[in-house]
FIDOPA-928758 format. One record per residue (C-alpha): residue number from 1; residue in one letter; chain; z, x, y. Coordinates in Angstrom, 1 decimal. Layout:
N
+-----+----+----+--------+--------+--------+
:   i : aa : ch :     c3 :     c1 :     c2 :
+-----+----+----+--------+--------+--------+
: NUM :  a :  A :      Z :      X :      Y :
...
+-----+----+----+--------+--------+--------+
This chain:
371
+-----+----+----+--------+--------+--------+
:   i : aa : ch :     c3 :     c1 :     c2 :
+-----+----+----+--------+--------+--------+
:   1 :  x :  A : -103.3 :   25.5 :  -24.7 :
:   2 :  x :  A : -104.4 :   21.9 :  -24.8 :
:   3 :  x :  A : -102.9 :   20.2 :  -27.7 :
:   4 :  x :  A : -101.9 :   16.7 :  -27.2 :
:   5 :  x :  A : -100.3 :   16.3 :  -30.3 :
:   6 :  x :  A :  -97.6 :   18.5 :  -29.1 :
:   7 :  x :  A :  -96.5 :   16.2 :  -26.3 :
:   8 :  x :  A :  -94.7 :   12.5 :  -26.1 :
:   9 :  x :  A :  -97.3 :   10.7 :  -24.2 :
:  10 :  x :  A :  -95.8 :    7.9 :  -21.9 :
:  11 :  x :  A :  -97.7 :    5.4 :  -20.9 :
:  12 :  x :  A : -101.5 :    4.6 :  -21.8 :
:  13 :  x :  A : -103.4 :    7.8 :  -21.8 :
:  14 :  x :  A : -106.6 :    8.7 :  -22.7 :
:  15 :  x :  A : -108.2 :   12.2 :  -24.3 :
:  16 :  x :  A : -111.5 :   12.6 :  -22.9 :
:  17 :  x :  A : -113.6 :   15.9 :  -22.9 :
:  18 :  x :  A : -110.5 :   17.6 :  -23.9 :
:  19 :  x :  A : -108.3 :   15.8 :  -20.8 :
:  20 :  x :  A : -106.2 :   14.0 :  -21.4 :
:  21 :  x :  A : -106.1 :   11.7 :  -18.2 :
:  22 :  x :  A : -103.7 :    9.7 :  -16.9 :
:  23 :  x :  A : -104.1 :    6.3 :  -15.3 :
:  24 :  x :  A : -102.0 :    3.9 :  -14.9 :
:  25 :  x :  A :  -98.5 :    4.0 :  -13.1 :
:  26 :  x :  A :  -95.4 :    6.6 :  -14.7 :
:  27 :  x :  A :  -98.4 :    7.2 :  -17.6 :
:  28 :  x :  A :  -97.5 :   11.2 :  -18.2 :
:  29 :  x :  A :  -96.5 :   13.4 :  -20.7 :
:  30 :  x :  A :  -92.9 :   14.7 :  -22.0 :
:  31 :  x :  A :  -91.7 :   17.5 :  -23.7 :
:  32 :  x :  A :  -89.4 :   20.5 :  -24.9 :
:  33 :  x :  A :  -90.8 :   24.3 :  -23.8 :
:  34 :  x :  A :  -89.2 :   27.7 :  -25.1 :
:  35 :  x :  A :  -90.6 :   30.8 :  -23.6 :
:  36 :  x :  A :  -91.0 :   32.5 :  -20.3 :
:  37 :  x :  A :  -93.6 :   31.7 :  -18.2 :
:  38 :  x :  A :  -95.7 :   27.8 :  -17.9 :
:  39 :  x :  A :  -97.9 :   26.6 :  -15.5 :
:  40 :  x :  A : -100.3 :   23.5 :  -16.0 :
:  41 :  x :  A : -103.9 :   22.5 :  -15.1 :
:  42 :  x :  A : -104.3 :   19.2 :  -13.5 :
:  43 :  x :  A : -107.7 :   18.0 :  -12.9 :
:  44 :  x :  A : -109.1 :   15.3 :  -10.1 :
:  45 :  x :  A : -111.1 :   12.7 :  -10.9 :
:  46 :  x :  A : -114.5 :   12.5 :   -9.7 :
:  47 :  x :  A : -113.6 :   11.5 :   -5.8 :
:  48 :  x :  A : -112.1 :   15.2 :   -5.4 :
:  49 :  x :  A : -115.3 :   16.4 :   -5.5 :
:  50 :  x :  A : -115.6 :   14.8 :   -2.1 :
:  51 :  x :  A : -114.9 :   16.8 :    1.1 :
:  52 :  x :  A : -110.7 :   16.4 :    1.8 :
:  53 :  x :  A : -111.5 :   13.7 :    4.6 :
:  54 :  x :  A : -113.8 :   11.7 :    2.4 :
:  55 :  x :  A : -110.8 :   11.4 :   -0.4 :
:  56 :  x :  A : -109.0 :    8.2 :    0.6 :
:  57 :  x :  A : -106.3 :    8.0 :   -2.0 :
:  58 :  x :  A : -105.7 :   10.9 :   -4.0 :
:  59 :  x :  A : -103.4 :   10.3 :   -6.7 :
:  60 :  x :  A :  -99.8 :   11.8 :   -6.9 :
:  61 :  x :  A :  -98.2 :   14.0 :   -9.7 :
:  62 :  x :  A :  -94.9 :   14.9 :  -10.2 :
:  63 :  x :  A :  -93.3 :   17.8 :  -12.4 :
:  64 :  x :  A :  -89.7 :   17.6 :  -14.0 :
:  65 :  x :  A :  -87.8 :   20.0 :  -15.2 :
:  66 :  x :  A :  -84.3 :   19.2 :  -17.3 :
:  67 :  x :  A :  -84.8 :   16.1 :  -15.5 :
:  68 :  x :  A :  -84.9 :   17.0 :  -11.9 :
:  69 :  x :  A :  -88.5 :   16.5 :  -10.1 :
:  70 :  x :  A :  -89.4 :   19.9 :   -9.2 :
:  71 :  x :  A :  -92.7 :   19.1 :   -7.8 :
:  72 :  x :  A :  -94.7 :   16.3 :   -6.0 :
:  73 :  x :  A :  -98.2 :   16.6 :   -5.3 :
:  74 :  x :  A : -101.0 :   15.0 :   -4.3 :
:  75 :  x :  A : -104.2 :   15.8 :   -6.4 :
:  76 :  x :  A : -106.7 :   16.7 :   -3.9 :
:  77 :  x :  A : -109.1 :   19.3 :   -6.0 :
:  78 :  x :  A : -111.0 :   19.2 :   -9.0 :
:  79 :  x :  A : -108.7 :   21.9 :  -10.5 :
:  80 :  x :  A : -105.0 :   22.8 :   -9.3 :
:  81 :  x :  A : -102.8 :   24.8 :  -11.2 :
:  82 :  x :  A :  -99.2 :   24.1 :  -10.8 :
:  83 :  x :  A :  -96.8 :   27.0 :  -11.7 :
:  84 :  x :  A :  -93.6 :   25.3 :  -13.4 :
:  85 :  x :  A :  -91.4 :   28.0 :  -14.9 :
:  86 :  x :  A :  -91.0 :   31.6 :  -14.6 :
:  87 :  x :  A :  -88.3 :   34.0 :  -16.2 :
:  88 :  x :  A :  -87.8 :   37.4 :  -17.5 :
:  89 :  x :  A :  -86.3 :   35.7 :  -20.6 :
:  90 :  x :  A :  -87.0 :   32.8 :  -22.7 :
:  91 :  x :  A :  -85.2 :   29.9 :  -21.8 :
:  92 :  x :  A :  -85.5 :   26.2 :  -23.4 :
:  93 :  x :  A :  -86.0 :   23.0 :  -20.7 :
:  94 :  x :  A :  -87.4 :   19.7 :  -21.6 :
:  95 :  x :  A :  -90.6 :   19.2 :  -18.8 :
:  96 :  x :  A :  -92.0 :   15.6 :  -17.8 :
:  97 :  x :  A :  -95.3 :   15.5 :  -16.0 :
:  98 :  x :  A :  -95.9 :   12.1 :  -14.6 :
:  99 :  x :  A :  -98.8 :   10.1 :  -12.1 :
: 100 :  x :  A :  -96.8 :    8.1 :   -9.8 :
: 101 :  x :  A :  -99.3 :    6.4 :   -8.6 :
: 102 :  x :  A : -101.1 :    3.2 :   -9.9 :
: 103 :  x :  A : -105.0 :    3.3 :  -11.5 :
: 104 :  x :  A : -107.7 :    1.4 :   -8.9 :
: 105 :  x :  A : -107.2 :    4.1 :   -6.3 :
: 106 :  x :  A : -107.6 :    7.5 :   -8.7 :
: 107 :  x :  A : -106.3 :    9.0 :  -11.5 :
: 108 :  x :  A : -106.0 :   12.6 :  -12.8 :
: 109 :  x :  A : -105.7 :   14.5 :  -16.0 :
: 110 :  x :  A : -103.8 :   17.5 :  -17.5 :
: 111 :  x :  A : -106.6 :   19.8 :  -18.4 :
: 112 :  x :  A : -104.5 :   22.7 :  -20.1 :
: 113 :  x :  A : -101.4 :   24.6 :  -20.1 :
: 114 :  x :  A : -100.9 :   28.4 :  -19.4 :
: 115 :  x :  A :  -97.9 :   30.4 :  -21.1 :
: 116 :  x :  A :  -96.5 :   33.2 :  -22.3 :
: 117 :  x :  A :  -97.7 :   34.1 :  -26.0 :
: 118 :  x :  A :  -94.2 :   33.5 :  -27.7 :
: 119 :  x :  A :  -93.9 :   30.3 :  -26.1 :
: 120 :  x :  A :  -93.2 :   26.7 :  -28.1 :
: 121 :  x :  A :  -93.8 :   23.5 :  -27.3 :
: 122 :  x :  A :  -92.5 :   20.2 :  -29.0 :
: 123 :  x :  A :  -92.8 :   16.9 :  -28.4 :
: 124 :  x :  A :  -89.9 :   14.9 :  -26.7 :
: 125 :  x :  A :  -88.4 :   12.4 :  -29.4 :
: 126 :  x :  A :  -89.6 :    8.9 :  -29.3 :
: 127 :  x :  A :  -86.8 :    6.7 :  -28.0 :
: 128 :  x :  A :  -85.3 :    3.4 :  -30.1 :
: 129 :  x :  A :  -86.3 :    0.9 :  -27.8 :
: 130 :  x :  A :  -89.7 :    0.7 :  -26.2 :
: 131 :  x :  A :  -90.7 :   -1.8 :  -23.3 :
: 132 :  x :  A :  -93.9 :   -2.9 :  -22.0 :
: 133 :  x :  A :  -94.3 :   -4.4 :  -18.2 :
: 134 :  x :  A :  -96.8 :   -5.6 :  -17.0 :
: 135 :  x :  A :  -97.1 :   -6.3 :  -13.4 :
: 136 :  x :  A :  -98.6 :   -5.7 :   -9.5 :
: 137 :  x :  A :  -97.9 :   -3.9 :   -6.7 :
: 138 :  x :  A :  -94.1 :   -4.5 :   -7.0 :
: 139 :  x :  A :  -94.2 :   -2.9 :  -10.9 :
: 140 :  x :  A :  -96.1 :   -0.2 :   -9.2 :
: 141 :  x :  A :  -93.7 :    0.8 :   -6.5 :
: 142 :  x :  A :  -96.2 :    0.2 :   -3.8 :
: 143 :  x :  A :  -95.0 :    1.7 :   -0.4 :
: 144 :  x :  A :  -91.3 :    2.8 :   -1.2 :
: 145 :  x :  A :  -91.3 :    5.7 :    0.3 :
: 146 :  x :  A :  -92.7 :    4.2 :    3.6 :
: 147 :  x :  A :  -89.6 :    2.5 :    5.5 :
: 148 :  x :  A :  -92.1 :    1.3 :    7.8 :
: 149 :  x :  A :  -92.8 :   -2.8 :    6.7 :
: 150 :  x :  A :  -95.9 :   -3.1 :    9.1 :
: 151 :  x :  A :  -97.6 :    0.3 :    7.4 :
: 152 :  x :  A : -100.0 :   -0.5 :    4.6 :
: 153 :  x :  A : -101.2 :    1.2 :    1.6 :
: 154 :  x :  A : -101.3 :    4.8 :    0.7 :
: 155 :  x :  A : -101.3 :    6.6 :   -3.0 :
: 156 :  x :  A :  -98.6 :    8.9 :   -1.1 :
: 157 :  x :  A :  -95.4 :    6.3 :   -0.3 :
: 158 :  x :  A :  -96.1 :    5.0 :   -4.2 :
: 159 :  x :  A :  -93.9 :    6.4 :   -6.8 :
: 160 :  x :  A :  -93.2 :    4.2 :  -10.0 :
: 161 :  x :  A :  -90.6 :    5.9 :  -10.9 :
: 162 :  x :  A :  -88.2 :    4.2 :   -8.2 :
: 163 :  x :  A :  -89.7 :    0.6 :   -9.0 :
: 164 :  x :  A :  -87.4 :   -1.7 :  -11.0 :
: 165 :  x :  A :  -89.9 :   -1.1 :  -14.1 :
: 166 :  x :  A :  -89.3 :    2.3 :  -14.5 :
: 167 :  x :  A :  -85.9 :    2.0 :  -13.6 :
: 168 :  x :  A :  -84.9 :   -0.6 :  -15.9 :
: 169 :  x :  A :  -86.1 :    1.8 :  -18.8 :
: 170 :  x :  A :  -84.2 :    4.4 :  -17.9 :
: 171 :  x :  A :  -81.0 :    2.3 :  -17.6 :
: 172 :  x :  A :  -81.7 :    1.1 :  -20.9 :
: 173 :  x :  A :  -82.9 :    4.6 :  -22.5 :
: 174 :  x :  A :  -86.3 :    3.0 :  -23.5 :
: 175 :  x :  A :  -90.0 :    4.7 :  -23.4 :
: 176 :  x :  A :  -91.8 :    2.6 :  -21.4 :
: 177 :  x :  A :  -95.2 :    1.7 :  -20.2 :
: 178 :  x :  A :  -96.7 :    0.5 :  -17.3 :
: 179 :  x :  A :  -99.5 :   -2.0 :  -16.7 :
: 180 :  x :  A :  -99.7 :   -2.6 :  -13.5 :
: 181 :  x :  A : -101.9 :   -2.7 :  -10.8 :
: 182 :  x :  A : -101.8 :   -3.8 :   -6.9 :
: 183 :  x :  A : -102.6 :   -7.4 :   -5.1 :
: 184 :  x :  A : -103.3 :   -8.7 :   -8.9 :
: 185 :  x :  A : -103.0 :  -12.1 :  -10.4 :
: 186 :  x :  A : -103.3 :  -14.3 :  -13.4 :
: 187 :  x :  A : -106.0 :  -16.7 :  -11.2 :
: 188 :  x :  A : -106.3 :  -14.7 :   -8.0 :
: 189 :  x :  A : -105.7 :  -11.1 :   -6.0 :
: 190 :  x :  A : -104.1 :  -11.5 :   -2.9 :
: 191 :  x :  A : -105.7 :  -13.4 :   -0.5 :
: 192 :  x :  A : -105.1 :  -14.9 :    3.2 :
: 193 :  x :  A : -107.7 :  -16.7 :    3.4 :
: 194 :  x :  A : -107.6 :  -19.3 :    0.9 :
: 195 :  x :  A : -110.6 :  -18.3 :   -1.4 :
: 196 :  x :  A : -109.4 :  -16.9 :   -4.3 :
: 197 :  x :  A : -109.9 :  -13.3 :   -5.0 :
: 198 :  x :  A : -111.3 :  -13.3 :   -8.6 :
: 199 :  x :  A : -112.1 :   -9.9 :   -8.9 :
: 200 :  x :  A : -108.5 :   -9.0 :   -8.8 :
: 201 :  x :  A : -107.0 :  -10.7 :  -12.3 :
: 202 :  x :  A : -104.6 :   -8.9 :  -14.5 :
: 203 :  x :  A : -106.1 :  -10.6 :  -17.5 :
: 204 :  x :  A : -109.3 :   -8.6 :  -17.9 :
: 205 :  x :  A : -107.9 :   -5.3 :  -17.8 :
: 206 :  x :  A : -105.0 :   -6.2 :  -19.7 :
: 207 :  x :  A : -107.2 :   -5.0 :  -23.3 :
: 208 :  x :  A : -108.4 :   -1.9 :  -21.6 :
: 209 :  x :  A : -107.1 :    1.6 :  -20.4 :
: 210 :  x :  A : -107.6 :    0.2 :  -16.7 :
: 211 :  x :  A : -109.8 :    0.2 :  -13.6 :
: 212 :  x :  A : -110.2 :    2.8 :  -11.0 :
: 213 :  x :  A : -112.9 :    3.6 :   -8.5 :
: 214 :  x :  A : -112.1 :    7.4 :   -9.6 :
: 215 :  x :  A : -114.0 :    8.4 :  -12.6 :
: 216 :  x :  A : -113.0 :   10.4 :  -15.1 :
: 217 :  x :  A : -116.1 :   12.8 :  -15.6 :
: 218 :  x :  A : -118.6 :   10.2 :  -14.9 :
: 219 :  x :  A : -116.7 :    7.6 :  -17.1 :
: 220 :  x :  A : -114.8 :    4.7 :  -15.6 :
: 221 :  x :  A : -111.5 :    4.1 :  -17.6 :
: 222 :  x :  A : -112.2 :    0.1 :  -17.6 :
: 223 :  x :  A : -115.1 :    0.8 :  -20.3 :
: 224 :  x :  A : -112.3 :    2.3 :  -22.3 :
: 225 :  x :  A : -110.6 :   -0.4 :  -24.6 :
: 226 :  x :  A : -106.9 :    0.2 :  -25.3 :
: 227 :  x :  A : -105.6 :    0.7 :  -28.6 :
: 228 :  x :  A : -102.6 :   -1.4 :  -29.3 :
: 229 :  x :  A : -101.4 :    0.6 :  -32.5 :
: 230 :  x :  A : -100.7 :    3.5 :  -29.8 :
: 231 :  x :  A :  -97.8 :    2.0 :  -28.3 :
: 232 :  x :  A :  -95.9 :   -1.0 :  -29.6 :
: 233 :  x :  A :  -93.3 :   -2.7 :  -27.5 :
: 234 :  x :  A :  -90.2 :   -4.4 :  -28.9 :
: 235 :  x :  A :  -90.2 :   -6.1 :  -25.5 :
: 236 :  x :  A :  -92.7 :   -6.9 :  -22.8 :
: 237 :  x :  A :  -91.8 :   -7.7 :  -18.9 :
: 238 :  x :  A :  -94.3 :   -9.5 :  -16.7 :
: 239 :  x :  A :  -93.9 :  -10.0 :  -13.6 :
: 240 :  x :  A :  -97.0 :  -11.5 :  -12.5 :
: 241 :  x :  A :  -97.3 :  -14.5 :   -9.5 :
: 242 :  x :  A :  -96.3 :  -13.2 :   -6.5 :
: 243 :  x :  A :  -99.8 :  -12.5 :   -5.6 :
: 244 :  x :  A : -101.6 :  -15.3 :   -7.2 :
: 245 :  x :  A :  -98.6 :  -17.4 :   -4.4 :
: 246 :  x :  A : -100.5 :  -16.6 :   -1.7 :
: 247 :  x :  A : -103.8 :  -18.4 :   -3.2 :
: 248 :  x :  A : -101.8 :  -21.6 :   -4.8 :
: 249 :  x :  A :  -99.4 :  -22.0 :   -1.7 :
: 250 :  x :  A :  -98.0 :  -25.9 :   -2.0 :
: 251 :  x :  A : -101.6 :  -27.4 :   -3.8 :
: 252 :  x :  A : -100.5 :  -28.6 :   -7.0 :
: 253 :  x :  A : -103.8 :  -28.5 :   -8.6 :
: 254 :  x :  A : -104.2 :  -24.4 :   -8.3 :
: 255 :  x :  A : -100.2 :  -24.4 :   -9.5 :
: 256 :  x :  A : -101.3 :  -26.1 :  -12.6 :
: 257 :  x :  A : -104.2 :  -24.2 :  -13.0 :
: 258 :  x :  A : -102.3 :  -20.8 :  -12.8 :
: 259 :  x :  A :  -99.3 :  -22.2 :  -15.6 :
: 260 :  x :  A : -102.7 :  -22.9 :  -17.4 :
: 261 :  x :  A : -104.0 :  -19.7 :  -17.2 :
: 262 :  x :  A : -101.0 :  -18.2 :  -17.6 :
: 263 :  x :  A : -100.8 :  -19.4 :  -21.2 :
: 264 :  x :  A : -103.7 :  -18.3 :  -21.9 :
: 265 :  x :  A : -103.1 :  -14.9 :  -21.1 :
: 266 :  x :  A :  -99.8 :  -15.2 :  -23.0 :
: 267 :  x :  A : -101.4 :  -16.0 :  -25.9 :
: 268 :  x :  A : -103.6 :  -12.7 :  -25.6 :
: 269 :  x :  A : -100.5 :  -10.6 :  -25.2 :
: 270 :  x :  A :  -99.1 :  -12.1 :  -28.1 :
: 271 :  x :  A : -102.5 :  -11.3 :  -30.2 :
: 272 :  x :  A : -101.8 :   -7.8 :  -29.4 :
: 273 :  x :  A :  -97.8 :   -7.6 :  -29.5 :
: 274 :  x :  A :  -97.5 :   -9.7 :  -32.9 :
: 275 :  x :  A :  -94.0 :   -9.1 :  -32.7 :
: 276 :  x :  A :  -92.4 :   -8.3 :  -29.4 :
: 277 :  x :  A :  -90.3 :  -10.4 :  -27.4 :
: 278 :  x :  A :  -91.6 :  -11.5 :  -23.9 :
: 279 :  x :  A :  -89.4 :  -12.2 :  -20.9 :
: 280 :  x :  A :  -91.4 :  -13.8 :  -17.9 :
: 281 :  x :  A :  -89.6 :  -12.8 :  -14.5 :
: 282 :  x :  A :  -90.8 :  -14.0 :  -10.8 :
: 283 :  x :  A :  -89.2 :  -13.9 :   -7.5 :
: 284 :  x :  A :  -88.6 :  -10.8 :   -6.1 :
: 285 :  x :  A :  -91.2 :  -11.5 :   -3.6 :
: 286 :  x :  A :  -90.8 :  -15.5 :   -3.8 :
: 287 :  x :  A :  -89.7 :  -17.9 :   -6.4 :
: 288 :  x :  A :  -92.6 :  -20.9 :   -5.4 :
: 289 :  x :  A :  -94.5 :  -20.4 :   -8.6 :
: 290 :  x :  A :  -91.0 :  -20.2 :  -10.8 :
: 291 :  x :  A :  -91.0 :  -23.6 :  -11.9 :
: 292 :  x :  A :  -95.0 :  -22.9 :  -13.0 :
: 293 :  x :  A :  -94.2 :  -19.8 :  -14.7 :
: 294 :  x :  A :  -91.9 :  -22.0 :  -16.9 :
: 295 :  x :  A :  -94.3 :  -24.7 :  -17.2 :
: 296 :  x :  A :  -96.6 :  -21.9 :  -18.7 :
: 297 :  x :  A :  -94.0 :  -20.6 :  -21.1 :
: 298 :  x :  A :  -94.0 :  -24.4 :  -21.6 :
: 299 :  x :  A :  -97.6 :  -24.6 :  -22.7 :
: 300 :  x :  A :  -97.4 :  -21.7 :  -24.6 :
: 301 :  x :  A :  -94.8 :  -22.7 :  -26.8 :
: 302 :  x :  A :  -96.4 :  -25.9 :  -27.2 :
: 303 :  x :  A :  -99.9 :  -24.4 :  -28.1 :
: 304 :  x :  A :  -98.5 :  -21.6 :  -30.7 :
: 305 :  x :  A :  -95.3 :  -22.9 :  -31.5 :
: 306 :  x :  A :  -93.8 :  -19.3 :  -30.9 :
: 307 :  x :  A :  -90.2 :  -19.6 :  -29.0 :
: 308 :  x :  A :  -89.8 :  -15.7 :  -28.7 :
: 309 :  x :  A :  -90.1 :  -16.4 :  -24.9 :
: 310 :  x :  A :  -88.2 :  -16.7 :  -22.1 :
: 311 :  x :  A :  -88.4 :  -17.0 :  -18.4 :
: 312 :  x :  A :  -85.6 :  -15.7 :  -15.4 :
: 313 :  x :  A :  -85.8 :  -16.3 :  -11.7 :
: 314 :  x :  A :  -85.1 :  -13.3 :  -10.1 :
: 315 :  x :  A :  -83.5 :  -13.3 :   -6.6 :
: 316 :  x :  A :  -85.9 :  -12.4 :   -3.5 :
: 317 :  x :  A :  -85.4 :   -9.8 :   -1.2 :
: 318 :  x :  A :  -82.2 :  -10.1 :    0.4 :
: 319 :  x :  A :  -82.3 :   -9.2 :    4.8 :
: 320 :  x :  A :  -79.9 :   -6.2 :    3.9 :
: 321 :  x :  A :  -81.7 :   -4.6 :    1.9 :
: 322 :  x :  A :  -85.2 :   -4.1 :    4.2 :
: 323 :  x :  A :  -88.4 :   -3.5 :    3.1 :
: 324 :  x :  A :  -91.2 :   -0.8 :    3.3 :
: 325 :  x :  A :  -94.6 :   -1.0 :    3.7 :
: 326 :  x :  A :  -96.7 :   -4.2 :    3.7 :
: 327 :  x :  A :  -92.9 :   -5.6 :    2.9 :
: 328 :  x :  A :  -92.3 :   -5.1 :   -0.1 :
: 329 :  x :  A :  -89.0 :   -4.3 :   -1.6 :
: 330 :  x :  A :  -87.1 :   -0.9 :   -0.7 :
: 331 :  x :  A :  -85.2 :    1.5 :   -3.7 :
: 332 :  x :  A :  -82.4 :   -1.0 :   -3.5 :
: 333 :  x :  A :  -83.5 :   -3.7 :   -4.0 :
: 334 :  x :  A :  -85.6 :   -2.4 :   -6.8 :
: 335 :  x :  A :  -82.1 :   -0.7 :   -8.1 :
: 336 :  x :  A :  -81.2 :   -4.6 :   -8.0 :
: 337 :  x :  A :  -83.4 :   -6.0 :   -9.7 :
: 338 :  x :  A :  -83.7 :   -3.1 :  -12.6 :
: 339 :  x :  A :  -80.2 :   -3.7 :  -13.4 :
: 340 :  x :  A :  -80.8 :   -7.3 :  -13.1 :
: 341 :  x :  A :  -83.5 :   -7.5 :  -15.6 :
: 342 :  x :  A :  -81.7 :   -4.7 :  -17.7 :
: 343 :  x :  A :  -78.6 :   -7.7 :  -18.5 :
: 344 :  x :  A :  -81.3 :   -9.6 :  -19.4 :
: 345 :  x :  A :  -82.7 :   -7.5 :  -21.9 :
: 346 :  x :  A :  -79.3 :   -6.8 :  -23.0 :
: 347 :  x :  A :  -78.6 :  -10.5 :  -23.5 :
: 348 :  x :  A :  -76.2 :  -10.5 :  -21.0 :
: 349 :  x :  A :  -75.5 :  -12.4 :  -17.7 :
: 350 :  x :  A :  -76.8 :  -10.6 :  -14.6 :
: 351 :  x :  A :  -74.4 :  -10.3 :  -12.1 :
: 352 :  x :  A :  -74.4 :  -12.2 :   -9.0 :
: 353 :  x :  A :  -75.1 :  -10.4 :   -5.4 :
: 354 :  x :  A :  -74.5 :  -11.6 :   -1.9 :
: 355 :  x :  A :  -76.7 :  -13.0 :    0.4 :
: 356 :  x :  A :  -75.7 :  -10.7 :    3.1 :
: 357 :  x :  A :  -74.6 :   -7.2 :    3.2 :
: 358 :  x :  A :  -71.3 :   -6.8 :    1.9 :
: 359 :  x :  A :  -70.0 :   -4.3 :    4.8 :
: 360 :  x :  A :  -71.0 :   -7.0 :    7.7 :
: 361 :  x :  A :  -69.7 :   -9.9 :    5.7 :
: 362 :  x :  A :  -66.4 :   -7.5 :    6.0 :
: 363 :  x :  A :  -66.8 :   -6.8 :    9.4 :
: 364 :  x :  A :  -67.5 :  -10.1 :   10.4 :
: 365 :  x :  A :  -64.4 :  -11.5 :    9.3 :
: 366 :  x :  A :  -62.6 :   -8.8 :   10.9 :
: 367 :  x :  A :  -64.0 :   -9.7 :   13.8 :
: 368 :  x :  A :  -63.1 :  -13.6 :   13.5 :
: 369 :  x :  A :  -59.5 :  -12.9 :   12.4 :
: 370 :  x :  A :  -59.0 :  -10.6 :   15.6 :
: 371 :  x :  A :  -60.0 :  -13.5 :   17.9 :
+-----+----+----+--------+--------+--------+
């Protein structure tokens, strides 16, 4: 069985040669199964073909069942078959099949479904509110599941689904997608060497499925453009700077020039979300560009005269909380921040968090009182 229209589809997907491939961050599938027996097809994109030490970044899948992750895998074949239920009787379970990982480094797709003949399968419902974020490596969950801050990248320490993103929809019971991708920017990719990385800009890829060096049968997703009717938001996130910081630094002039840009790009999102609201958020890993983020909101507001915008500092990483690979933030502080920008959403006012961690603020004035 491969029909599509008999799944929720989360996230931006795509139905090519009768795949329906997933690529960006959380993108998946959801639904309600009745029968006996299921197993699903997932198929590698064109770097599987490759000898396993020639694959650098294979991407990783995950299976839920009744909301419990079940299975995690990393997608190293053109074809693996992933057994998901078995019973002598039919039994009823909602299943989620999700990519955790992020689109530049590969993507897979769900090829078909095996199952018993009697079996049913109906689409999750859609939920009331629907949220769009749009974001880098700190949407994507890069490296939180490495507790090692000087390791860098790998597809198998990334999992969306304990970034702030993902978690903020599920606080809020919203469907969700992800647009995210890794050392992105509004003006420049990461950089440490003061030449801006132009290759690397959210803007471009924003209008299309995405960009990964794994192809999907020969065909690259970024020649894919993304159909906006597919999935409208009542509310997009971006959290977009934090890389684009380490190009502007303190020089005023590429400040400017990124609250420019950032406009710009604003204006592009509101082409395509006539009506959603848009909540700009920065900080998590620095606040330098804040004020420019408002200064962009700024010029936005001026150049459309649309006010259905607003802008939050969020609070960095706090020392308590650590950080994982290529420090970044760990589970809690995305847990933080996902309830953080959850009040926001909500209207309400986030609640305030310690510097230091609670316990050794305790601890230490135990200390000072015994002395």
């Amino acid at each position: 069985m491969n029909n599509f229209t008999k799944v929720k589809h989360l996230g931006r997907t795509w139905l090519h040669d009768g795949i329906l491939w997933l690529p960006l961050s959380a993108s998946g599938i959801a639904f309600s199964f009745t029968g006996k027996k299921l197993s699903v097809t997932i198929a590698g994109d064109d770097s599987t073909k490759l000898p396993f030490y020639k694959q650098k970044e294979p991407a990783r899948v995950a299976i839920y069942i009744d909301g419990q992750r079940k299975k995690d895998r990393l997608i190293k074949a053109e074809e693996t078959i992933l057994p998901i239920l078995s019973s002598r009787k039919a039994t009823t379970h909602e299943i989620m099949i999700l990519k955790l990982t992020e689109a530049p480094m590969s993507i897979v797709g769900i090829k078909e479904f095996t199952m018993d003949d009697a079996a049913e399968i109906t689409p999750l419902p859609a939920k009331k509110r629907k949220i769009e974020f749009i974001g880098d490596s700190i949407t994507c969950g890069y490296g939180v599941d490495d507790e090692v801050p000087e390791h860098h990248y790998k597809t198998s320490t990334q999992d969306a689904t304990k970034a702030f993103a993902y978690r903020c929809a599920e606080i809020l019971d919203a469907d969700y997608s992800l647009v995210s991708f890794s050392g992105h920017g509004i003006i420049s990719g990461y950089v440490e060497n003061g030449v801006p990385k132009l290759q690397e800009l959210v803007p471009p890829l924003y209008t299309r499925l995405g960009l990964s060096r794994g192809l999907a049968n020969g065909r690259q997703i970024y020649d894919e453009k993304w159909d906006f009717t597919k999935f409208i938001p009542d509310t997009i996130v971006i959290n977009l700077g934090t890389n684009d910081d380490s190009y502007c630094q303190d020089h005023e002039e590429r400040q400017n020039h990124f609250a420019s840009e950032y406009a710009q790009f604003l204006r592009l999102v509101r082409m395509k979300n006539p009506s959603a609201k848009i909540v700009l958020i920065l900080g998590v890993m620095g606040d330098r560009l804040f004020p420019f983020v408002q200064k962009a909101m700024e010029k936005f507001i001026e150049m459309t005269g649309d006010d259905n915008i607003e802008a939050h500092r969020i609070e960095p990483i706090k020392r308590y909380e650590g950080y994982v690979a290529d420090y970044h933030p760990t589970s809690m502080t995305h847990e933080r921040v996902a309830k953080q920008v959850a009040a926001i959403l909500k209207g309400e006012k986030p609640m305030e968090t310690p510097a230091e961690d609670p316990a050794k603020e305790v601890k230490k004035e135990l200390e000072s009182s015994e002395k």
